[in-house]
N, C-alpha and C positions, 0 to 999 in steps of 0.2 A: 514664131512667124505664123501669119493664115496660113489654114490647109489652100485654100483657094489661091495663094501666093503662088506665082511662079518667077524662077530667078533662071534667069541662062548668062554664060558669060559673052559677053558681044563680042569682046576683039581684045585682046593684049601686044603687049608692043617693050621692047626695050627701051626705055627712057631715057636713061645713060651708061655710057660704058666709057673705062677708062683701064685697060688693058698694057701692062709694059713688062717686057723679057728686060730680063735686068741684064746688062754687061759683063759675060764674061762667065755667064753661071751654066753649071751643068743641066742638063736635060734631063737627069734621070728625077723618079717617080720620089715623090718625100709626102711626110703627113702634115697635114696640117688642119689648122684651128679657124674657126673664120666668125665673122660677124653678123646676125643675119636680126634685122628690124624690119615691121612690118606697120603699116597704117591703115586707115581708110576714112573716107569722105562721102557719108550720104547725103545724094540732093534727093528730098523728096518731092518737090516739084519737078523734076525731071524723069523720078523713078528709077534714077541708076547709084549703084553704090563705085568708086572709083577708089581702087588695091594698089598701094606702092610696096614690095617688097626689094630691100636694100640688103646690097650679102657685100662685105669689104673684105677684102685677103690682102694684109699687108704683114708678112710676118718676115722679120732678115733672114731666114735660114731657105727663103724658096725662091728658085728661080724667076719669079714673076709677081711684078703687083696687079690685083683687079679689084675693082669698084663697078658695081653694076648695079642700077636698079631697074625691076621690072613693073609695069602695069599694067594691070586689067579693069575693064570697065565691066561690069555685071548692068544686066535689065533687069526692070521689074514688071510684070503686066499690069498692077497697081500700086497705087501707094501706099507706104505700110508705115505706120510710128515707128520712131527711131529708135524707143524703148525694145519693140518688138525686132529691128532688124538687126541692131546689135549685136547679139550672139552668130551669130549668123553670118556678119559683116566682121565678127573677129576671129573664126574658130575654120567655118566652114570655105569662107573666099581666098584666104591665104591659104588654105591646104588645096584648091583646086588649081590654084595660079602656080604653086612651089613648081609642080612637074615641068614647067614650060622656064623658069628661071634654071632649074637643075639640069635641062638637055642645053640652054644656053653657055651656059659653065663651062661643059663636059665639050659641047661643040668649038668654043673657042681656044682653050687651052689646046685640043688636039690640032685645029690649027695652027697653035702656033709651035708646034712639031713636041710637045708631049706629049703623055701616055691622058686620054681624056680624064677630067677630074668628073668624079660623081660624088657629087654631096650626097650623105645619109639621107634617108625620111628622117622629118620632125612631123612629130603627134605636137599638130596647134593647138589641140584641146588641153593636151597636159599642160603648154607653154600658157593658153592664155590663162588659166588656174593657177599657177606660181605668178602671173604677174598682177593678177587679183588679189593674189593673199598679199605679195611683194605690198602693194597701191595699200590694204589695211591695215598695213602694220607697221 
């Protein structure tokens, strides 16, 4: 990206949630495994890159299903080639928006009278590099 580039994120927002305590299930604290995809959408006539992150938790053994996706809208001060924003738009915008999807998580589950869930950190950089190599081979 220009050094002369500047990116701020404007505003994020939950886009969908789909939250359900299953019938009948205990409340105590279990591990679990989840799903977590991520996209983006640069206009460069508009100057903004727009972040969907998608985390699914549907595993039998847990008291509860969740589907949640979140997004952010990032600015640009100008316009930059897509070649150039790329990296950028894959590595660096999902890792700043994660925090704000991982306190959603953690807020709703305690809600709904569990122990709050905290998703790990994911290093995007390592993820988008496996799904590089995944994509050439």
């Amino acid at each position: 990206m220009p050094q002369d580039a500047k990116i701020r994120l404007d505003r994020s927002k939950i886009r969908s949630l789909n939250f359900k305590v299953k019938e009948g299930e205990s409340k105590s604290p279990v591990s679990i495994t989840y799903d977590l995809s991520y996209g983006y959408e640069y206009s460069y006539k508009e100057k903004c890159i727009n972040v969907l992150l998608s985390l699914s938790i549907n595993e039998k053994q847990l008291p509860f299903l969740l589907n949640i996706e979140y997004e952010g809208i990032f600015k640009l001060n100008k316009r930059v080639a897509k070649r150039e924003i790329e990296p950028f738009a894959q590595m660096n915008c999902p890792a700043i928006l994660f925090p704000f999807l991982r306190e959603c998580v953690a807020d709703i589950t305690r809600r709904a009278g569990f122990s709050p869930l905290l998703l790990p950190a994911i290093n995007f950089i390592e993820l988008a590099k496996k799904q590089e190599a995944e994509e050439k081979s």
